[in-house]
C-alpha positions in Angstrom: -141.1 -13.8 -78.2 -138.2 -15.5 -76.4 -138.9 -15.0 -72.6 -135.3 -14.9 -71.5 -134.9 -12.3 -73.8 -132.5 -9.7 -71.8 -133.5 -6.4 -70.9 -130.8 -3.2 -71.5 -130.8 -1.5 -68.0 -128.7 1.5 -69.2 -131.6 1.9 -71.8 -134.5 2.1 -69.2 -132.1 4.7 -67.2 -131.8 7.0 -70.4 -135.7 6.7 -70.9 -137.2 6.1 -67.6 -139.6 9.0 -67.6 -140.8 8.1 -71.1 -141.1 3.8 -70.2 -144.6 3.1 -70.7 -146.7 5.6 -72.9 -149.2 5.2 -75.5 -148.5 4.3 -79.3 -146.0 7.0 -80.6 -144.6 6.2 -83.8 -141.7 9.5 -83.4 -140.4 7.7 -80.4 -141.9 4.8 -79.0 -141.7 3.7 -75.5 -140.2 0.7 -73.9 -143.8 -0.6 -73.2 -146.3 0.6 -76.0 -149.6 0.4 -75.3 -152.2 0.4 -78.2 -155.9 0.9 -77.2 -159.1 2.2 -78.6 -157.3 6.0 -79.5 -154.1 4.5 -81.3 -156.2 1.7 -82.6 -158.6 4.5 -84.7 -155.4 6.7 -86.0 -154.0 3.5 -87.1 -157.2 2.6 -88.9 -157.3 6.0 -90.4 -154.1 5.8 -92.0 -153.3 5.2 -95.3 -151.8 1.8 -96.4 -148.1 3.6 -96.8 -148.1 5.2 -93.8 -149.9 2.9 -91.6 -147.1 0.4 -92.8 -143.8 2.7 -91.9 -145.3 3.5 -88.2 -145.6 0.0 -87.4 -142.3 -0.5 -89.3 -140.8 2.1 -87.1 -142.4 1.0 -83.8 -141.1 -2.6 -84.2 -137.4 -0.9 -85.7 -137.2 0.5 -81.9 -137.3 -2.5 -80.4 -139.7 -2.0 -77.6 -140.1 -4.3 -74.9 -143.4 -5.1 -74.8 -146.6 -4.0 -76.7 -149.9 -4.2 -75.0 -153.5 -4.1 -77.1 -155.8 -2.7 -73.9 -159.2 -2.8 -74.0 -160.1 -6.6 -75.1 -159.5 -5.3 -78.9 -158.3 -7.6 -81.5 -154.4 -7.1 -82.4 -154.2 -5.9 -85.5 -152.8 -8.7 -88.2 -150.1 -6.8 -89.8 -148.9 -6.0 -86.0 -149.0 -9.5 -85.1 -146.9 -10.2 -88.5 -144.1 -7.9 -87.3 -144.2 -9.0 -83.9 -143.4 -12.7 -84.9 -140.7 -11.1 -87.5 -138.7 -9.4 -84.8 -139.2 -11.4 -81.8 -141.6 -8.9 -80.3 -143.6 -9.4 -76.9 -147.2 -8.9 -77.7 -149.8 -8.9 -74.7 -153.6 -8.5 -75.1 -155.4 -7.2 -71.9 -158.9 -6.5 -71.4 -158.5 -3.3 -68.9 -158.5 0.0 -70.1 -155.5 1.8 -71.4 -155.2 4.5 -68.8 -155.7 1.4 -66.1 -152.8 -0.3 -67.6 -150.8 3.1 -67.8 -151.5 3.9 -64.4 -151.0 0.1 -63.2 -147.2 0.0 -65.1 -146.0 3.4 -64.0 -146.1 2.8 -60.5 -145.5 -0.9 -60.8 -142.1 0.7 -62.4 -141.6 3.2 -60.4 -141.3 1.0 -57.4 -138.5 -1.7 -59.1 -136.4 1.5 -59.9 -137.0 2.6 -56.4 -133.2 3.6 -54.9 -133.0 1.0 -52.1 -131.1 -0.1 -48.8 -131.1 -2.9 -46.7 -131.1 -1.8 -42.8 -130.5 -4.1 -39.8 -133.2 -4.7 -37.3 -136.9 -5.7 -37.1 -139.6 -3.6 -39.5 -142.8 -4.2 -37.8 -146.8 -2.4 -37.2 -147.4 -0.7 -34.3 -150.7 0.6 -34.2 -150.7 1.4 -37.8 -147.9 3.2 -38.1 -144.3 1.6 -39.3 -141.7 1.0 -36.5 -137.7 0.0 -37.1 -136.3 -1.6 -33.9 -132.8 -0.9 -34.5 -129.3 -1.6 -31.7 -126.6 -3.9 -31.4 -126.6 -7.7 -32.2 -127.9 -9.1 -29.7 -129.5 -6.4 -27.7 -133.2 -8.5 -27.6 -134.6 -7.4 -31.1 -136.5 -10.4 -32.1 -137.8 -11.1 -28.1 -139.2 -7.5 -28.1 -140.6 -8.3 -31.7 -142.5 -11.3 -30.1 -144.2 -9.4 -27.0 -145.2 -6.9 -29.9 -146.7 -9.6 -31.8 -148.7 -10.9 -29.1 -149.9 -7.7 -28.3 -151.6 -7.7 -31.5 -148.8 -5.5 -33.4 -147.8 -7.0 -36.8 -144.7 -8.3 -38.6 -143.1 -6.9 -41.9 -139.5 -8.2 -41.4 -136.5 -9.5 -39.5 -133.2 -9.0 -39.3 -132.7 -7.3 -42.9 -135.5 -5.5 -44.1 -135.2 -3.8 -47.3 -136.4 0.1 -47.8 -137.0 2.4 -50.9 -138.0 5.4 -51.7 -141.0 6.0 -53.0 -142.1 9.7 -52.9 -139.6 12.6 -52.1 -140.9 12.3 -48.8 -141.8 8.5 -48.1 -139.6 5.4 -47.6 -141.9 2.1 -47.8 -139.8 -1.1 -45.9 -140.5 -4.6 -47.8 -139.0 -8.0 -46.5 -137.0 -9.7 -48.7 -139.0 -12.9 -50.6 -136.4 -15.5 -48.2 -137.2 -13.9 -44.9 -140.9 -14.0 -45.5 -142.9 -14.9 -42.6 -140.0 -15.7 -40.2 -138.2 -14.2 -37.5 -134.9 -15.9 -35.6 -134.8 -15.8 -31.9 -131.8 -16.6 -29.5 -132.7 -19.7 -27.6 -135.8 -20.7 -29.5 -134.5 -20.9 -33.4 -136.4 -19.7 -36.6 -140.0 -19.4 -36.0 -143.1 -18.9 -38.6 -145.0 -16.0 -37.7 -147.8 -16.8 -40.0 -147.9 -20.1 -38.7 -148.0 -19.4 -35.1 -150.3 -16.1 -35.0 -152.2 -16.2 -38.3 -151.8 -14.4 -41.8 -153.2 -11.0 -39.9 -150.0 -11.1 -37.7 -147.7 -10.6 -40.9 -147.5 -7.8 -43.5 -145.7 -7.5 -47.0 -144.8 -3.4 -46.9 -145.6 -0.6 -44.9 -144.3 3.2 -44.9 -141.2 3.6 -42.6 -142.7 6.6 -39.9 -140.5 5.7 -36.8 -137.1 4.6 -35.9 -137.0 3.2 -32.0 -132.8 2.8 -31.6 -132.2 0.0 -28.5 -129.1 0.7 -27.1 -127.6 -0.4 -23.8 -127.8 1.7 -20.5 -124.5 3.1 -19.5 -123.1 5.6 -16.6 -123.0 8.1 -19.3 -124.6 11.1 -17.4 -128.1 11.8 -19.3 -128.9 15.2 -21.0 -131.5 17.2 -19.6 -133.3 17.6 -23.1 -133.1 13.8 -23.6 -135.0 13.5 -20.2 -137.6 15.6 -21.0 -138.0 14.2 -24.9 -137.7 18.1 -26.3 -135.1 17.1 -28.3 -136.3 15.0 -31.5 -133.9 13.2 -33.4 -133.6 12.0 -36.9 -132.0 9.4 -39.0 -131.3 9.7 -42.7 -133.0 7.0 -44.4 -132.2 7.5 -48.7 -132.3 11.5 -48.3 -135.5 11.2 -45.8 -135.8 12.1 -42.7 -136.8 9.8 -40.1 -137.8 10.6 -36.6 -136.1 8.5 -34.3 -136.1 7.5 -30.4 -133.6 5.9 -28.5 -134.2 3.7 -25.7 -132.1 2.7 -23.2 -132.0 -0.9 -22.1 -132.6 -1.9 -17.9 -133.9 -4.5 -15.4 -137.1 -4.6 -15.3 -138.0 -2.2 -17.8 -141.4 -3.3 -20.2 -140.0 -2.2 -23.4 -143.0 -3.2 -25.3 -144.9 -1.0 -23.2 -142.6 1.7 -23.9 -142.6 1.3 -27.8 -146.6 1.8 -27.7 -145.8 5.3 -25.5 -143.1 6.2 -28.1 -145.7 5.3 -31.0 -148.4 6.9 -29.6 -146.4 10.7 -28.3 -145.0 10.3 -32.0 -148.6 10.4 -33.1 -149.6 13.3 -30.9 -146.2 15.3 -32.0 -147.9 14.4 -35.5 -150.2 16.2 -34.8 -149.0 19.3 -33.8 -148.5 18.2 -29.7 -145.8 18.4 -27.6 -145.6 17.1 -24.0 -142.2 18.5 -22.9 -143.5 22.3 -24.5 -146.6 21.7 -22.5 -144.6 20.6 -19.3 -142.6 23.6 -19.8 -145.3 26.1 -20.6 -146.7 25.2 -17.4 -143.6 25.5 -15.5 -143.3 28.8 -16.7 -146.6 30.2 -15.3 -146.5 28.7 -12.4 -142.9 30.5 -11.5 -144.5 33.8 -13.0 -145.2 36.4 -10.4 -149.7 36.4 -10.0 -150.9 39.7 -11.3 -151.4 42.3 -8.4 
């Protein structure tokens, strides 16, 4: 089969919840796969009829056929296959590994995605986007998390899909791999400087942590006391998200381990401010005569 054969797009759209199935000579799907089930009803087939359901499998034009389970591919397949330029793949893993293996494999190519500016990085296990203006100290906050032990996914343009309907994953783009640009110091290797644990391919998006410049703005109450939890749309999910404000001689990478770690606890069913609150409400309650 030609390898640069091109695949129709608008015809994995139309058929994207029937792509990768087992051999169905009604309808077969983009990727067919043939193991020791089909292989039997083939085999127990009459010479007619085995003949028209290969004839119509192949007649569909499939993308791909896979034999699973180590079995021999059949001769009169392999005939039809070479006839009509036919990708045939023989693999020794089960069937239902191989279904399982494609269908999220596939799922996460048509993933809807979107590209979002800022560093994507670990922070004690959970997925963090550092998010502000150009130039607001991304990248330098991305290194004191990285020598803290926090890891890397990517910089400057990570790139986010969906999933789940209730999970955006962030990847790093193949060209970005590995390295992060800092003001000052150039384009550094991550891998190179603090080892492959310091650098991850994907993780789940859980946190957004917005940087944003202090002004004279006068601060609301409820931002002071954290009650208030926002949330950034991120491809229809929503995102819990923190905003930071930017001063002298404040340790921001401290403060993105106390915003990962309350976000945790809120996780979890905790609030400080309602707690704070609760407590300010007893103690201006009259004591019982």
């Amino acid at each position: 089969a030609d390898p640069d054969r091109p695949l129709d797009d608008a015809r994995l759209q139309h058929e994207s919840h029937g792509s990768i199935g087992y051999l169905n000579p009604v309808r077969p799907s983009l990727i067919t796969i043939v193991g020791h089930t089909e292989t039997n009803y083939l085999e127990a087939l009459g010479p007619n009829s085995r003949s028209d359901t290969l004839d119509r499998l192949v007649q569909q034009r499939p993308w791909l056929v896979i034999i699973a389970d180590g079995l021999p591919v059949p001769g009169d397949l392999r005939e039809r296959a070479r006839e009509h330029d036919l990708p045939l793949m023989v693999s020794p893993l089960p069937a239902g590994r191989i279904l399982e293996h494609l269908q999220y494999a596939l799922s996460a190519a048509l993933a809807e995605k979107k590209t979002l500016h800022g560093v994507f990085m670990e922070v004690m296990g959970l997925g963090v986007l550092l998010t502000g203006p150009s130039g607001v100290g991304k990248s330098e906050l991305a290194l004191e998390l990285l020598g803290r032990g926090h890891r890397l996914v990517a910089d400057d343009a990570p790139e986010f899909r969906r999933t789940s309907p209730d999970a955006v994953h962030g990847y790093c783009p193949p060209l970005l791999a590995d390295f992060i640009e800092v003001r000052g110091l150039g384009i550094l290797n991550v891998r190179a400087m603090y080892g492959n644990h310091a650098v991850l391919e994907h993780k789940r998006l859980h946190l957004i942590i917005d940087l944003q410049p202090a002004d004279t703005r006068p601060e609301d109450p409820a931002d002071r006391l954290g009650r208030a939890q926002r949330e950034r749309n991120v491809l229809g999910v929503a995102i819990p998200e923190v905003r930071l404000a930017l001063a002298p001689g404040r340790d921001l990478s401290v403060l993105i381990e106390a915003a990962v770690r309350n976000h945790v606890l809120r996780l979890s069913g905790y609030n400080a401010a309602e707690d704070f609150m609760q407590r300010q409400r007893q103690a201006m309650e009259p004591p019982a005569s």
